[in-house]
N, C-alpha and C positions, 0 to 999 in steps of 0.2 A: 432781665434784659429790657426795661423801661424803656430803653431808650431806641426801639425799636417799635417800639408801640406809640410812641409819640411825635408829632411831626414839632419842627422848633419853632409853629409858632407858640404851640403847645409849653415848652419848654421855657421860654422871651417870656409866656403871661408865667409863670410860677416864678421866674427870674422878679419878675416887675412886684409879683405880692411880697416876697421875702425882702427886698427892697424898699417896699415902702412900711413892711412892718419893723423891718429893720431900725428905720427912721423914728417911729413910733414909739420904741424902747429908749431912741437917744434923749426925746423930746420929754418925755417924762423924767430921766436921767437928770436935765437940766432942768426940771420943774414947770415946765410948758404945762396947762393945763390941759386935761384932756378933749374938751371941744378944739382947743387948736391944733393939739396934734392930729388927733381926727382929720379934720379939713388939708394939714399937712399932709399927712402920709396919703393920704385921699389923691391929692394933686400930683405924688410925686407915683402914685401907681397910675394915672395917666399919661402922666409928663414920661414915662418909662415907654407906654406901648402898650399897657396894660388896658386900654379902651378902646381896643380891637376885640381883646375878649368880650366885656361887656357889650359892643355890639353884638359880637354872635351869640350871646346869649336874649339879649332882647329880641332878638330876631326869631331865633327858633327854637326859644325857651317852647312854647305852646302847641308847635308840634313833635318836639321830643318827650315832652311830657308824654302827648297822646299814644305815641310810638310807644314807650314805655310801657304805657299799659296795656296794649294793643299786647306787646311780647307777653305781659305779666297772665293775659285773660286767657291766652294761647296757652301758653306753659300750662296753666293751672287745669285745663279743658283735657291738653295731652297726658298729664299727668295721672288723671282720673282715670283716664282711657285705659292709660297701661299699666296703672294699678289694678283696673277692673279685668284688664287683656281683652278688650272690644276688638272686635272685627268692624270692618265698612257693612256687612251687611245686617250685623247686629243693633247698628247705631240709626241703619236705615228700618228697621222692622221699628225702632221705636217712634222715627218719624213718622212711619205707616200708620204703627196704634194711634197717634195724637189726631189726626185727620185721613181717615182712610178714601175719603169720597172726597176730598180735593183734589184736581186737575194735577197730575205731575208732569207730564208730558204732551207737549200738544207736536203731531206729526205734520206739515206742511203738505201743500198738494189734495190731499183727500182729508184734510183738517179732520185727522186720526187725534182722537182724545182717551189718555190712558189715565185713570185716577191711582191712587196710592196702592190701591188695596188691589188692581190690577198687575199693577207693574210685582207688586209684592207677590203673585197665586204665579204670575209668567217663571217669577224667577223662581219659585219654588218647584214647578213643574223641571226645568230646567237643570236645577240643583236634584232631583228626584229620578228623573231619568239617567242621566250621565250616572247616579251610585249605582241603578241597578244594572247600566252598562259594565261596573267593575273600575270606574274613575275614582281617583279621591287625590289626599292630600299629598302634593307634589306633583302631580302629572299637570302637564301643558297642555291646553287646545287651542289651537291659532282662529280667531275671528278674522274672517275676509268679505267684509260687505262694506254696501255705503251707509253711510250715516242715517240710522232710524230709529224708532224706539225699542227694536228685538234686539238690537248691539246693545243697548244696557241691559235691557232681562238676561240676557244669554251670559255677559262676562260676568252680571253682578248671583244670577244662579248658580257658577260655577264656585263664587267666591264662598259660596253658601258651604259645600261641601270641600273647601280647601284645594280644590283645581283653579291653576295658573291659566289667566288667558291671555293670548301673546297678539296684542291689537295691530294687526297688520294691515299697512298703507295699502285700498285700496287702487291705488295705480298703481304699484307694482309690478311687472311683469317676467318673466324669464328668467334669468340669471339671479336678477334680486329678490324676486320671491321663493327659490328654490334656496337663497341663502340667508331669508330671515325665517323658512319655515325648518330648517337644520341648527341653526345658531341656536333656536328655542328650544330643540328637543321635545317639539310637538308631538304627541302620539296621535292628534287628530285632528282634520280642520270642520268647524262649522263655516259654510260661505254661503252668498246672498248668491240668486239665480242668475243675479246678473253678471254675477264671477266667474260663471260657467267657463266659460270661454280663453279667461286667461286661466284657470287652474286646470283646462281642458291641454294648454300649452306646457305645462310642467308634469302632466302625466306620468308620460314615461320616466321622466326623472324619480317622480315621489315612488313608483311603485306602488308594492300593498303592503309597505311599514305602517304609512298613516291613514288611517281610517277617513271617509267623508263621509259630510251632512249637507245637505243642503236645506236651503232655508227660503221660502218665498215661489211664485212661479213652478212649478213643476213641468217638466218635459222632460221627461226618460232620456231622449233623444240628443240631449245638449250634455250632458252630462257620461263621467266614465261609469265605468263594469261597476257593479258594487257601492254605488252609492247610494244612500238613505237618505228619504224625504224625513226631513224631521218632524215638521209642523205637523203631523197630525201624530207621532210620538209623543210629543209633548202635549199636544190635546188629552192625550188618552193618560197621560202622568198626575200623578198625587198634587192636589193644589195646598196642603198643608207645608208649612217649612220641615225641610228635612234637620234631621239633628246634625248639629253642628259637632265637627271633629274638634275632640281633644286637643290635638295636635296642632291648631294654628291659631296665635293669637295676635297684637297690635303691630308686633315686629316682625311679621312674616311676610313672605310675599304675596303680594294682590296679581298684581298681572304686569307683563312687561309694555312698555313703549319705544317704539325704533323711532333713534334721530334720521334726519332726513337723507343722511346720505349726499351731503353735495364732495366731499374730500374721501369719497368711497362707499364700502359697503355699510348702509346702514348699520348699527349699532342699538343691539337689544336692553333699555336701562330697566332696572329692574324698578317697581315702584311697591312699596309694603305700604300694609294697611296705613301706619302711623305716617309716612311722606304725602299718602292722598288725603288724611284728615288735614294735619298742618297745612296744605297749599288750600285745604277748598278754604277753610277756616279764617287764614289770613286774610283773605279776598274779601270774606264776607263779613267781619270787625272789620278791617281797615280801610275799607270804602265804606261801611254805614249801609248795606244792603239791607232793605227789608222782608217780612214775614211775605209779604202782598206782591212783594215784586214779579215780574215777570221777565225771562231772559231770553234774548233770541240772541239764538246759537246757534250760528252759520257753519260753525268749523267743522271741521272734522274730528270726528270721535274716537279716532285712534291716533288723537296728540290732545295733548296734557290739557293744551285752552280750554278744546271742546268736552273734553270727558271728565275732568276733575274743578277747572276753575267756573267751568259753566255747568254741567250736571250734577257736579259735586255740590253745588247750590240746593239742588233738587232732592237729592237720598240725602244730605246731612242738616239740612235747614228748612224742607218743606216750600220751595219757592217753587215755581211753574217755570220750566223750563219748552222754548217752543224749536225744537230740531228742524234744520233745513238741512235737505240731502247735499246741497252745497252753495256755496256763495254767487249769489245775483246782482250784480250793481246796480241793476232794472228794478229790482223787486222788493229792493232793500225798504224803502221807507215805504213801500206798499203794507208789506209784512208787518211792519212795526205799527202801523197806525191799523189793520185787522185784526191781530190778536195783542191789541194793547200794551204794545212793552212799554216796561221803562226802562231796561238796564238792554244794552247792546253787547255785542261781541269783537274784537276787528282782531288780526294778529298783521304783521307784515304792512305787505301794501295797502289791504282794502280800505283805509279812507281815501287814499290818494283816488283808488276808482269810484270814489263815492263823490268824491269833489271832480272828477274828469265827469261824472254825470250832466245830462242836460237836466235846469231848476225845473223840478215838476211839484205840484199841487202838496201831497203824501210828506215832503219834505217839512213842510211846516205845520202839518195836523196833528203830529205825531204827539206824544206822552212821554218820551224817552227822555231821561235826567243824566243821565250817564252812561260813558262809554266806557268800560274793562280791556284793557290788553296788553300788548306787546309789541312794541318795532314802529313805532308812531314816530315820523320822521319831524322834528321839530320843524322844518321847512311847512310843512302843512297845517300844525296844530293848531294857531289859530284860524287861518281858514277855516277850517272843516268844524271848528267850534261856535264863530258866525255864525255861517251860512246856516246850519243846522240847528241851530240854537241848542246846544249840548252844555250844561253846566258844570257837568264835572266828567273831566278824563282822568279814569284813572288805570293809569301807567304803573305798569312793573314790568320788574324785569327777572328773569328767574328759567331758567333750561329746567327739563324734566325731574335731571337725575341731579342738580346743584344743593349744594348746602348755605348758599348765600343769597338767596333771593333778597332784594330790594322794589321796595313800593314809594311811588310818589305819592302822599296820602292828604296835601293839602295844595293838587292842582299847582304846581310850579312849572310853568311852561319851557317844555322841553326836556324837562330831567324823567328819569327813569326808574330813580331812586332816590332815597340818602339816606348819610349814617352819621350819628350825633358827634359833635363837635369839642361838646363837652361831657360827653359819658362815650367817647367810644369803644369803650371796655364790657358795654354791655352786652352789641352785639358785636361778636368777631368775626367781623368780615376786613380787607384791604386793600390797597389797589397797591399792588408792588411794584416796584422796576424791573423793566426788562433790557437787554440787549435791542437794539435797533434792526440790528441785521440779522441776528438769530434766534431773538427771541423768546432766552433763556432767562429765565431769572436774575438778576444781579444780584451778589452777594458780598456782605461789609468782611472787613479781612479776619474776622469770626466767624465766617461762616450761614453768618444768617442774613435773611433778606433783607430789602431796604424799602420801606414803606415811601411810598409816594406824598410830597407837599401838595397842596390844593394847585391848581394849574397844571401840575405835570401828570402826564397820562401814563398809565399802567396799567396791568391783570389783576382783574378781581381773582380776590381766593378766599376762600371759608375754610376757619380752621374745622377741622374734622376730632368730633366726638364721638366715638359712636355707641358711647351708652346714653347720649342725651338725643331722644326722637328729634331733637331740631339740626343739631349738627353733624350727627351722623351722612357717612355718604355709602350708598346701596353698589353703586358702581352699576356693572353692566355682567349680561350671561358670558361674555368672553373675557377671561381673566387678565387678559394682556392686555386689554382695549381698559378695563381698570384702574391697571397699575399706572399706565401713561399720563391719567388723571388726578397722579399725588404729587404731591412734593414734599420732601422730609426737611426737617431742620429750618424751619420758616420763621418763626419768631423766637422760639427757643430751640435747643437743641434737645433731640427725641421728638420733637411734636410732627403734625403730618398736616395740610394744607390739599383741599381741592380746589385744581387748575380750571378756570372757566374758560380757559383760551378766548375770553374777550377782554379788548381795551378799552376801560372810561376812565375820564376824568373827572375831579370832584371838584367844585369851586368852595370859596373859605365858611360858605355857610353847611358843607358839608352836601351840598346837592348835587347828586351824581347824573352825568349825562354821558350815552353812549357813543362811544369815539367808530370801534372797527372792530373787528372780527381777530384775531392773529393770524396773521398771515394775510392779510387784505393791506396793512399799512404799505406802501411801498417809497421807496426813498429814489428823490429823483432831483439834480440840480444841490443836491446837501440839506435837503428839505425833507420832511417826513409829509406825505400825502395822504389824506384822510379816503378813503374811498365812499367813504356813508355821508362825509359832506361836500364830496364832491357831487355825488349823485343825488343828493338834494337840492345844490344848485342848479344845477342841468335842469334836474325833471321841471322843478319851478318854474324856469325860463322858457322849456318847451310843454308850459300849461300840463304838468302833471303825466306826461307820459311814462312809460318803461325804459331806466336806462341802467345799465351796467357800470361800470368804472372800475378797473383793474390793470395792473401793472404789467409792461410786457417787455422783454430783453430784446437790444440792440446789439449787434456784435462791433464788440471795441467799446462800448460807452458803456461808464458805470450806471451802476442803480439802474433803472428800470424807469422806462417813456409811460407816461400814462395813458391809457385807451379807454376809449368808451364806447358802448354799443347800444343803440340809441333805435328805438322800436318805430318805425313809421311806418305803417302799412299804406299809407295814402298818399306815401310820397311826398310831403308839403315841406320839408326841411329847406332852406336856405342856407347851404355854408357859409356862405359872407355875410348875414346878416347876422347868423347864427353865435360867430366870430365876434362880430362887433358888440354883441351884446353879452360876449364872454369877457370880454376885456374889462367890463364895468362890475362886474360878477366877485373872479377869481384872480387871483395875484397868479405871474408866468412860471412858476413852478407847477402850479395846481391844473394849468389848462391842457385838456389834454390833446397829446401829441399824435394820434391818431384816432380817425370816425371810423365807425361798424356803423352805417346805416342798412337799417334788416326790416321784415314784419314786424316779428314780434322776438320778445326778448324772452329765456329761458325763465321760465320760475318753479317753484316746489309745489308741491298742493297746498302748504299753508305758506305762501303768497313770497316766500325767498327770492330774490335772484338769485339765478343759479351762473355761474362761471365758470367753472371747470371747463366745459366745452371751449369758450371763448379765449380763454389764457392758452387751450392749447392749440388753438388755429390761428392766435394770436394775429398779427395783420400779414400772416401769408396769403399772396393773390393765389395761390393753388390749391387752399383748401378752402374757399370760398365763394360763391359769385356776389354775393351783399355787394353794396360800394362801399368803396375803402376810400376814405379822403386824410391826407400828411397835411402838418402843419408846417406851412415853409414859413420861418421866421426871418429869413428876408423878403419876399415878398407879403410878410404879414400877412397871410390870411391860407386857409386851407385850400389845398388844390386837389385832383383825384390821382389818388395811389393806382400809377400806373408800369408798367414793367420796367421801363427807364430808371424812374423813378426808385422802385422798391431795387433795382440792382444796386441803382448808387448807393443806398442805405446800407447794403448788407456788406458792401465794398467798403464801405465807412468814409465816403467822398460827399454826405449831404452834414451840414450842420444842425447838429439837434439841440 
């Protein structure tokens, strides 16, 4: 089924070579010599179209190459792994032995410094207490604290002795922590003293199934019946590594990670040992990271940035890794120009709040060579590469639990990815066609999917292998939340495909840029509306602030009014100017047709907009008091959503 794997421009150049070499047999036929036929068929694989090819190959011959090996030196590294059946914490003992009294972790705040051979006796202590507790291979314990350096002793001691640790979102509270510490099948949680409080809230729920630790701060008094100060348990624990179980090796599980939960209850992915080597791995070849480098890691260490593409630096390659309990806009180039980085962290928003910053001194002292991450709105990327004088950003894009990660690895402004042009047979990823309105797959009248041309946007999928560490997909602790993320019968029939539920599109040189989310597109006027470039415009225009952008129903009008909810706390917005300067902006399908002006706008801990809330209070004046402002399209310019107003709408007596 070739012809599913190849898009026709693909096709038009193999068309254009048989063509001219066609030519090439006639010309000899009739005894042309061969330098003319050369030069002939030469001209006539031009004159065909065939020098579209040839550009894309001049073009990004030299990063496909690199890309190539980049896959070849991974493969080879995984291969060894799981030939030898390594664990994470086996691969880090060996980074321990190479430098045991270099810095691994520097703690922010009380500029806490852990060297190798520390962090190594923590986790051994760790891994030594929990067996004689009666823990081992396959039991869960839930970590609930903020970001420091006892959340990697603690998950990577337990990996020691083959216990799952299930990294739970410290903000969590109530409902959703009582349902990601069940989904796990935790028998136990270790928590930070500062979690007292909300795991003091889910008490009565948890009962005395799951045992507690706590960790940090002791006060009896804050804390339920029955719980155990750890920290001098483990003081008092063996600092030699414990023996490692039989029983788990490169393909097993490490510890879970919960997505964020904006379209419901978070979701437990599962990550094994071989998924955390591959992601730290790639990050660290495909950017050119060095032995010396230093990384300041903002995020959060119970999501994939902070814990594997930034720590994962630390246990599998020896780099200094400097933890912040959480993101400072203030502090940020403080930070950096104190413990000397060079390699940053961002996911989400935080450059945009790094450019809302006022220019201060720290911003240009800095060492810092490069920025790593995710969700980097090409609206800003030069900016915040100016300003900051940042030489290389590098951009990927890749979910926890995905088998299709893409890297931008030669700084191409905007993209998020790409996939070769001329070998994309190597890596099997693609961006399919979907339905517009539902969002389903499209399929050719065989049954199988239909690969997307350059310009047209679609769903990334990776085909799924799961005897190869790279394309295997692990799925999640809930089997049904799993299955939602296959697709069967994708490029061939029998084969199986993991669904990213996000949309990009690729341009002809194969460079991918992130379109929307699924279910974010919404269609309005016979138009598809981007919502990630809507809200790139906006934020730009109102100098970088929080703004939302999503689709909301009118009764009687098709597709869906676009709304935006737009963060001012200081009140400074001007509708009609604001208006006038959208008109120069965005084409009239795109502007949208009603304002949420609010404080602040929802977001995740690792820096998402959130909307759920917003789509379902949508522009009703009754579940609100924000100001609500309609765009009257006769009198061109926005006016304030008032009860008049919002009857006629639902009446279907205003013009939309």
């Amino acid at each position: 089924m070739l012809q599913n794997w190849r898009s026709l421009d693909r096709m038009h150049n193999v068309a254009s070579c048989s063509a001219s070499l066609g030519s090439l047999g006639l010309m000899q036929l009739f005894g042309v010599s061969w330098t003319w036929s050369i030069v002939a068929s030469f001209g006539i694989y031009l004159g065909s179209g065939g020098w579209r090819f040839i550009r894309i190959v001049l073009k990004t011959a030299p990063r496909d190459i690199f890309g190539l090996f980049l896959l070849l030196r991974v493969k080879l590294a995984v291969w060894k792994h799981q030939r030898e059946d390594s664990t994470i914490p086996q691969i880090f003992q060996e980074t321990a032995r190479r430098h045991p009294d270099k810095v691994a972790l520097i703690y922010e705040g009380v500029d806490e410094k852990w060297t190798f051979r520390e962090l190594d006796e923590y986790s051994n202590a760790v891994g030594n207490f929990l067996h004689e507790q009666g823990y081992g291979p396959g039991d869960v314990i839930a970590l609930f604290m903020e970001s420091r350096p006892e959340f990697v002793g603690l998950w990577l001691g337990m990996a020691k002795i083959g216990v799952e640790a299930a990294l739970l979102n410290f903000n969590l509270r109530l409902d959703a922590l009582t349902h990601c510490l069940s989904v796990s099948g935790a028998k136990a949680v270790i928590f930070g003293a500062e979690m007292s409080d909300a795991l003091s809230e889910v008490n009565g729920i948890l009962g005395k199934k799951i045992r507690r630790f706590c960790t940090g701060s002791w006060d009896p008094n804050k804390v339920a019946d029955g719980t155990e100060h750890v920290d001098p348990l483990l003081s008092a624990a063996s600092k030699y590594a414990p023996s490692p179980p039989l029983a788990i090796g490169f393909m097993d599980r490490l510890f879970y990670i919960y997505t964020s939960g904006t379209t419901g209850m978070p979701k437990a992915a599962i990550v094994v040992h071989s998924r955390y080597y591959r992601m730290a791995a790639f990050a660290y070849y495909g950017f050119r990271m060095r032995h010396d480098d230093i990384i300041y890691d903002c995020l959060p260490l119970y999501h994939s940035a902070g814990n594997i593409v930034g720590v994962g630096q630390c246990l599998l390659h020896g780099l200094t890794v400097v933890i912040k309990k959480k993101f400072s806009a203030s502090r940020f180039w403080d930070d950096c120009v104190k413990y000397n980085c060079t390699i940053v962290q961002y996911i989400g928003e935080i450059c945009r709040y790094l450019l809302n910053q006022p220019v201060r001194h720290a911003e240009s002292q800095h060492r810092v060579r490069m920025a790593i991450g995710n969700g980097l709105r090409p609206s800003v990327w030069e900016s915040f590469t100016n300003r900051f004088h940042i030489k290389q950003m590098a951009e990927f894009y890749g979910a926890t639990e995905c088998n299709c990660a893409i890297a931008n690895l030669d700084g191409k402004v905007g993209a998020c990815g790409f996939n070769s042009r001329i070998l994309p047979h190597v890596y099997p990823i693609r961006l399919l066609k979907v339905n517009e309105d539902t969002l389903e797959l499209i399929r050719d009248p065989s049954g199988l999917c239909i690969p997307c041309k350059p310009g047209e946007p679609g769903q990334l999928v990776g085909h799924i292998n799961q005897q190869d560490p790279l394309r295997r997909f692990d799925g999640y602790a809930n089997e049904s939340a799993t299955t939602k993320k296959i697709a069967y019968n994708v490029f061939k029939k029998g084969d199986s495909a993991y669904l990213s539920g996000d949309v990009l599109v690729m341009d002809e040189l194969g460079y991918m840029y992130f379109k929307d989310r699924s279910g974010d597109t919404f269609r309005w006027r016979g138009e598809n509306v981007s919502t990630t470039e809507v809200e790139g415009c906006l934020s730009h225009l109102l100098n970088m602030t929080d703004v939302a952008v999503y689709g909301v129903e009118v009764p009687g009008v098709e597709g869906k009014a676009g709304m935006a909810a737009i963060a001012d706390p200081e009140n400074k917005i001007n509708p009609d100017l604001f208006y006038q300067n959208l008109l120069k902006v965005l084409p009239p399908y795109a502007r949208p047709v009603f304002l949420r002006i609010l404080p602040v706008v929802d977001t995740t801990s690792t820096f998402k907009i959130q909307k759920t809330r917003l789509r379902k209070e949508s522009f009703d004046l009754h579940q609100t008091s924000d100001r609500l402002y309609f765009l009257d399209s006769k009198l061109g310019k926005y006016v304030p959503l008032d009860k008049k107003i919002y009857d006629s709408i639902l009446a279907g007596n205003y013009h939309l």
